[in-house]
C-alpha positions in Angstrom: 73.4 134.0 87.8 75.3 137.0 85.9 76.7 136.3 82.6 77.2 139.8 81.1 79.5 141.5 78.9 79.4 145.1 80.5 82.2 144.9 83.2 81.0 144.6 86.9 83.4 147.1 88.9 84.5 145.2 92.3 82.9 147.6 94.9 79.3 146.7 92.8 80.0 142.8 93.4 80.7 143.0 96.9 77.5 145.1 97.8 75.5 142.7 95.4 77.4 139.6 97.3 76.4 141.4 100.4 72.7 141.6 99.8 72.2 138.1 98.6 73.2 137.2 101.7 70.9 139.0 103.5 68.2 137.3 101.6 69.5 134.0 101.6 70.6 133.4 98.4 73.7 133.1 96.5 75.1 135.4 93.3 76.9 133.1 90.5 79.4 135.9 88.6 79.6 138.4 87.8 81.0 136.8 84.7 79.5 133.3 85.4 78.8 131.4 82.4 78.5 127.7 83.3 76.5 125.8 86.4 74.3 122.8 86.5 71.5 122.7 89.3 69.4 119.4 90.0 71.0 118.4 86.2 69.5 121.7 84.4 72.0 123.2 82.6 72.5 127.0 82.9 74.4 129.2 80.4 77.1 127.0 79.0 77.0 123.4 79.9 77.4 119.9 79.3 74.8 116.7 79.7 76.5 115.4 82.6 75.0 112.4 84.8 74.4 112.9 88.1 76.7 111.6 90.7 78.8 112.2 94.0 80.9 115.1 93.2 80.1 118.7 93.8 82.0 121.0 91.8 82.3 124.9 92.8 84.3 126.9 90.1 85.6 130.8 89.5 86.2 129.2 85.8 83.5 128.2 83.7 85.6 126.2 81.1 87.8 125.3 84.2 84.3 123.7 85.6 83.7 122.7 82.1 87.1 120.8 81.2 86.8 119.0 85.1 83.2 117.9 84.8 83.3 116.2 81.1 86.4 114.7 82.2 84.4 113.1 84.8 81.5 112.0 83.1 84.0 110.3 80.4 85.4 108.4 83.6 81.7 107.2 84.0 80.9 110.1 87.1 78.8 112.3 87.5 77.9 115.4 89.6 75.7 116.4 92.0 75.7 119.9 91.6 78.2 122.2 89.4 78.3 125.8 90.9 79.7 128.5 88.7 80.8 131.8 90.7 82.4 134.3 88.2 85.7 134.3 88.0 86.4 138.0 90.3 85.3 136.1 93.5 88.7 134.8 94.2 89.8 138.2 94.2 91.3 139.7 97.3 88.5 142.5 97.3 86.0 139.9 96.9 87.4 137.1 99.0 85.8 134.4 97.9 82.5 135.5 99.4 80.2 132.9 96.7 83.0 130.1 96.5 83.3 129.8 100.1 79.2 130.2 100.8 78.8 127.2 97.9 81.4 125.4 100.1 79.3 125.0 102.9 76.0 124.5 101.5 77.9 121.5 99.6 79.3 120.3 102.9 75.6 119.8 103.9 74.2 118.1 100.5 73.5 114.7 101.2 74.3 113.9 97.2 77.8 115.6 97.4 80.4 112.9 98.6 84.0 114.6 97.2 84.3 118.3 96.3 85.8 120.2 93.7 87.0 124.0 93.7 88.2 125.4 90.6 89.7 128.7 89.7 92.9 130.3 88.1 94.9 131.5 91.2 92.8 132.7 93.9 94.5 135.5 95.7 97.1 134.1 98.8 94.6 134.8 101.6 91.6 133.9 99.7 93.4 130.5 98.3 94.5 130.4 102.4 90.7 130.7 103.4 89.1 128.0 101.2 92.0 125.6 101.7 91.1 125.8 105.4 87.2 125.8 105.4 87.3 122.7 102.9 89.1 120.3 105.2 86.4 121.5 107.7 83.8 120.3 105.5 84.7 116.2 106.7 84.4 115.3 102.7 87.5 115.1 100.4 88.2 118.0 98.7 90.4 118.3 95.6 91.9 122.4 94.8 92.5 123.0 91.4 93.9 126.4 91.3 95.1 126.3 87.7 98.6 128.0 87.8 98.7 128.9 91.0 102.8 129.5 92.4 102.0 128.5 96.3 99.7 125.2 96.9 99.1 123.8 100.6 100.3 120.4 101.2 97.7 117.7 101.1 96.1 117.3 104.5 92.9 117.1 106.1 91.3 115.5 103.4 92.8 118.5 101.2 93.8 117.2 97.9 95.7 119.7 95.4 96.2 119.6 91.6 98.3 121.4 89.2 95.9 120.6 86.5 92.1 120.4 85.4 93.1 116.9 84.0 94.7 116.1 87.7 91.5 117.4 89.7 89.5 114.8 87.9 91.6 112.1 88.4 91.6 112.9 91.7 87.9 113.4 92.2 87.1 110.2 90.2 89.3 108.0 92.8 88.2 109.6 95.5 84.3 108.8 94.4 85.0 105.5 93.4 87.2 104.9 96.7 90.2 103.6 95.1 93.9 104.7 94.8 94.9 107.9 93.8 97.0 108.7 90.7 100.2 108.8 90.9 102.7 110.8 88.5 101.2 112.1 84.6 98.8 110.0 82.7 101.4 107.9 80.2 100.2 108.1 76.4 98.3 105.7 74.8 100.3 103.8 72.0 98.8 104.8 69.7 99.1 108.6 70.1 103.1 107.7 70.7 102.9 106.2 67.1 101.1 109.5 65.8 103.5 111.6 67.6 106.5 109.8 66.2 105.2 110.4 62.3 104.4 114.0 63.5 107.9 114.7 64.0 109.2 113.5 61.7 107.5 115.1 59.1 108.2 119.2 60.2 111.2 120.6 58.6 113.9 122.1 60.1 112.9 125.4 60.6 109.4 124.6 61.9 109.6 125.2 65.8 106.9 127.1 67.1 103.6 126.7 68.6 100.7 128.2 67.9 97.6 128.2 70.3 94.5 129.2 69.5 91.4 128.3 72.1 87.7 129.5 72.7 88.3 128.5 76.7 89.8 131.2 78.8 90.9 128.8 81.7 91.9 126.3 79.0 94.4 128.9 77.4 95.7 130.0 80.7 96.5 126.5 81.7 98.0 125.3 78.3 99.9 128.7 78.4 101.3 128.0 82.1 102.5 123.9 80.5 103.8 125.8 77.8 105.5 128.0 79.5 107.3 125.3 81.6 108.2 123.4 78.7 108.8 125.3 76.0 110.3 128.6 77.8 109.1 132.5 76.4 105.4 132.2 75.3 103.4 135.1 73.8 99.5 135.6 75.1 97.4 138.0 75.0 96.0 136.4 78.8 99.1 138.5 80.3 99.8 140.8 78.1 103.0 139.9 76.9 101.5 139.1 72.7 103.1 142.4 72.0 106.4 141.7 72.8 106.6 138.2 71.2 107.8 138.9 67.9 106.4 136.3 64.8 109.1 134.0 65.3 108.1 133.1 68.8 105.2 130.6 70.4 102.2 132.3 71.3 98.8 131.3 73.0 95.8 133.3 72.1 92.2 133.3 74.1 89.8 134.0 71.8 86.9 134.7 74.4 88.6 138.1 75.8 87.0 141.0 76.0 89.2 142.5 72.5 87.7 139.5 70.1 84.4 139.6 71.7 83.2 143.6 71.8 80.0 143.7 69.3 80.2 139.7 68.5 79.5 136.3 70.0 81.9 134.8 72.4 83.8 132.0 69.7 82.0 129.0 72.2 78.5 130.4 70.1 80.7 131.7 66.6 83.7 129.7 66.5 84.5 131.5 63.0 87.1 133.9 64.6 89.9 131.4 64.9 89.9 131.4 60.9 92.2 134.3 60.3 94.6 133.1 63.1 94.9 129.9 62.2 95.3 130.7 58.3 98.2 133.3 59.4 99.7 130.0 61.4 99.5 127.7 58.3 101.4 130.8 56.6 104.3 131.3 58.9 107.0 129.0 58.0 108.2 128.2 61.7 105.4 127.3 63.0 105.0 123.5 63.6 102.1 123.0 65.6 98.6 124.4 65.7 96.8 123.6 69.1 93.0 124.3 69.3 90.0 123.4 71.7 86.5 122.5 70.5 83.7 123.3 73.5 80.7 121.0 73.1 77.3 121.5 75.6 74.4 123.0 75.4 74.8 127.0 74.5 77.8 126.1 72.3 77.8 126.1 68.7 75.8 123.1 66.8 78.6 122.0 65.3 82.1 123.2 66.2 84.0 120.3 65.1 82.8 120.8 61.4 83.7 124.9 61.6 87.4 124.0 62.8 87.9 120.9 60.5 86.8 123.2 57.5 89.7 125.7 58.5 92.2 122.6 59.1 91.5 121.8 55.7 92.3 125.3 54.5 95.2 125.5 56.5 96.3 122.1 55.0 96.0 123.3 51.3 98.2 126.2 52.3 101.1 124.4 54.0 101.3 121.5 51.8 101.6 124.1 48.8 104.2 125.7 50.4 105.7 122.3 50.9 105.0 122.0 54.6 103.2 120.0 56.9 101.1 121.3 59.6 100.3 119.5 63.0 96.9 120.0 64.3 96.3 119.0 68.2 93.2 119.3 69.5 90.3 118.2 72.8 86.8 117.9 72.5 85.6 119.9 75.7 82.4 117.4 75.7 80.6 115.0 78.1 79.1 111.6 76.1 75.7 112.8 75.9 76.3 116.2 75.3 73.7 117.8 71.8 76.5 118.0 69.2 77.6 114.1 69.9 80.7 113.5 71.9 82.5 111.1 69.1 80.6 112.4 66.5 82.7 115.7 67.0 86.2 113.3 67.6 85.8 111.4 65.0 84.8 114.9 62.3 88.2 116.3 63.1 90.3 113.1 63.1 88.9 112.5 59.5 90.9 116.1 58.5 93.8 114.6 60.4 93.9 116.3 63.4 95.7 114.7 66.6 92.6 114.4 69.4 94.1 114.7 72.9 92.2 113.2 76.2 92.5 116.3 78.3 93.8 120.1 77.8 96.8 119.1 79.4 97.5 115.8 77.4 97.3 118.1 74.1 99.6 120.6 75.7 102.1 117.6 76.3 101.5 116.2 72.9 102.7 119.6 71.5 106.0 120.3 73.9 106.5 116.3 72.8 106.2 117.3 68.7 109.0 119.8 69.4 111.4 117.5 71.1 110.3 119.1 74.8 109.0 117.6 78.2 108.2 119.7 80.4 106.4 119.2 83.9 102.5 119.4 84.7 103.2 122.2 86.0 101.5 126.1 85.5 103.6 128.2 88.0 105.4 129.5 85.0 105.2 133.6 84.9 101.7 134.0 85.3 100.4 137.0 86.6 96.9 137.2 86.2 95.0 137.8 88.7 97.6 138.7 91.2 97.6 142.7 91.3 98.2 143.8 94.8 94.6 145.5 95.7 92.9 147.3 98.4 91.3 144.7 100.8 87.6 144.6 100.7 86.9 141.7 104.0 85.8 144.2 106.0 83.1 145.1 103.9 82.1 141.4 103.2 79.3 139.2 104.5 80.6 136.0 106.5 79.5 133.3 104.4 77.3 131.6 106.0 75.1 128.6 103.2 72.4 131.0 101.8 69.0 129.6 103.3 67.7 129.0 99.8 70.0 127.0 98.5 69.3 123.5 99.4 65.6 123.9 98.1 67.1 124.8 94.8 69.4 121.5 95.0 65.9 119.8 95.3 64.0 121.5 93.2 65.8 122.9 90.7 65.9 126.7 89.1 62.9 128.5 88.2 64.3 131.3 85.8 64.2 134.8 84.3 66.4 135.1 81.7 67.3 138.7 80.1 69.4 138.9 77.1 70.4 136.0 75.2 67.4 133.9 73.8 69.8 130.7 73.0 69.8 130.2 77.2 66.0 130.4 77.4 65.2 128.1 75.0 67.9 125.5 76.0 66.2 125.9 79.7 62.7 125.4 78.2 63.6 122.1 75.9 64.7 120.7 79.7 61.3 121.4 81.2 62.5 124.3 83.2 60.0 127.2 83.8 61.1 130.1 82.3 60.4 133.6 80.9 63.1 135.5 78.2 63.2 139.0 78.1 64.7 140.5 75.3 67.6 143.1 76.3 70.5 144.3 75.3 73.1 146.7 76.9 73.1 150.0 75.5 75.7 150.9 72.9 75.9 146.7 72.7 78.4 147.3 75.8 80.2 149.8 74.5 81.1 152.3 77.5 82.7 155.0 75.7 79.2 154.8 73.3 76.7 154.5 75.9 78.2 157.9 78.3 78.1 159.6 74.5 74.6 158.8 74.2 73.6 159.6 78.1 74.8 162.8 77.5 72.2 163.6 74.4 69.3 162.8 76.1 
């Protein structure tokens, strides 16, 4: 499992894909930061209960936002593969997705699978769409935002959300009816919406979002898109041509926040100044966050974003303003920050909690008078350069030999780098050893060829 913040270029992931197939095992990432194997979390992960559904994701809050939603519904997993989010790629082809795919299609735990990923490119979305209905168990794709989806068939079940792929998953496991048409809001959230509304001014019409979940801010800035219209984000470049006056979705895990400082899921703190310069800007209506609960998150993110709120509060109502704060717990029931402990911290600051990702993004079109459909086709790009094909070069991919003993067994691991994983792993039993390391430069490129060149 790779979870690194030194990029991995594509030609190095194929040959490293390659080889652990020759050995008989399987590479998680580049870029993988969530999985749970026999129930031990690695990297960042929830307490989830173990159950029927496999789960196989190039999106580690995509795996995240799918599996708590689960466990909420009262379902666990068996196993919760994470595969870095470049193996969709055309160059990479899916090579660890589709090898997961048919060591799940063997598990004897696994009834209904799950892949998850922003959109896989066409051939690669093509391949896995084929080789899951040949698995004989349901499969649900949740490409989040993806512009061409097959038709459901062969057991093939598709979803245009995270929120939608759990619903899905959780009728298929318990064997009833599938959902039909977007979850309705509870009453009580239509009450809370209502007062919401009513209490912007005029002038206050924008949306701003700020999340520590890459796949949760790409989906939220797809729903916005379709709802709302011209969205701002730094996920496709386009934050430099929205001007102040326009909404904007910010990722607060990419690579420009993060260089020489923990991703926001370990040090929320970063969304402070964005959400201060929101409370400031008299247009903007709506404030939507995400809080990430599981182990390797922060201890208590709830309590860092309701202290902001709070600030943000003081600043609107000063101004004579009111602010509306929208935001989902990312957490399983039993996760080490407490599930409702977390809800219930930011609904005393008077926050709006949503179910899912999807049912905040709703909530906020909704403030702002808008409805638009669960639907993330809305100008994304990411993801879908045209690129030299790689296949050739690839591995067929066949289930690593390895992998069902680790289903049984669990992980025996080395972990390099970041203590916090080691000593999660160790309070779970799991045999481990940490070795300290950091990249050189602390990941700076530019820094480390500098210093290369003095020795």
């Amino acid at each position: 499992m790779c979870f690194c913040s030194v990029p991995v270029d594509l030609e190095a992931e194929v040959a490293l894909k390659n080889l652990a197939a020759q050995q008989g095992v399987l590479v998680m990432g580049p870029d993988c930061g969530t999985a749970v194997l026999n129930g031990i979390p690695l990297g960042f992960a929830n307490h989830l209960p173990r159950g029927p559904v496999g789960l196989i994701a190039a999106s580690g809050t995509g795996l995240q936002q799918v599996s708590c939603l689960l466990a909420r519904q009262g379902i666990g997993v068996s196993q919760a593969i994470g595969v870095g989010g470049r193996d969709v790629h055309e160059r990479v082809g899916g090579h660890s997705m589709r090898a997961a795919l048919q060591a799940l299609a063997q598990d004897p735990d696994t009834r209904v699978l799950v892949l998850i990923a922003k959109p896989p490119a066409a051939s690669v979305a093509a391949r896995l769409a084929q080789e899951a209905a040949q698995t004989g168990k349901p499969c649900v794709l949740a490409f989040v935002g993806d512009t061409v989806l097959p038709n459901d068939s062969g057991g093939v079940y598709t979803a245009t959300t995270l929120e939608e792929a759990a619903l899905i998953a959780g009728a298929l496991a318990q064997d009833v009816p599938l959902p039909t048409g977007k979850p309705a809001l509870p009453a009580p959230l239509t009450a809370v919406l209502q007062a919401a509304r009513t209490a912007l001014r005029p002038g206050q019409r924008l949306v701003q979002a700020l999340y520590c979940g890459g796949t949760l801010a790409y989906e939220a800035l797809g729903l916005l898109r379709g709802a709302l219209g011209t969205v701002g984000s730094n996920l496709d470049h386009t934050l430099v041509a929205a001007q102040e006056a326009a909404h904007v979705v910010l990722d607060l895990g990419a690579e420009e926040f993060t260089q020489g400082r923990p991703h926001p899921m370990i040090d929320p703190s970063v969304r402070r100044q964005y959400l201060l310069a929101a409370a400031r800007n008299p247009a903007v209506a709506v404030v939507l966050c995400d809080v990430i609960l599981g182990w390797g998150a922060h201890p208590d993110p709830a309590g860092v974003l309701a202290a902001v709120w709070q600030e943000a509060q003081a600043t609107t109502q000063a101004a004579g303003r009111t602010l509306v704060g929208i935001v989902h717990v990312c957490g399983a029931p039993d996760d080490p920050q407490g599930f409702e402990l977390q809800c219930q911290v930011l609904r005393d600051r008077g926050m709006i909690l949503a179910d899912s990702n999807a049912q905040a993004v709703r909530l906020a079109a909704a403030v702002l008078g808008a409805h638009g459909q669960d639907s993330t086709a809305q100008l994304l790009a990411v993801g879908r350069e045209g690129t030299h094909v790689l296949h050739d070069q690839l591995v067929s991919s066949a289930i690593p030999t390895r992998l069902p003993a680790l289903f049984a067994a669990g992980p025996r691991v080395i972990n390099l780098g970041l203590e916090l994983f080691a000593i999660q792993l160790a309070a779970h039993g799991v045999p481990v050893v940490h070795v300290d390391w950091r990249p050189p430069a602390g990941g700076d490129t530019r820094l480390a060829s500098l210093l290369e060149r003095l020795r």
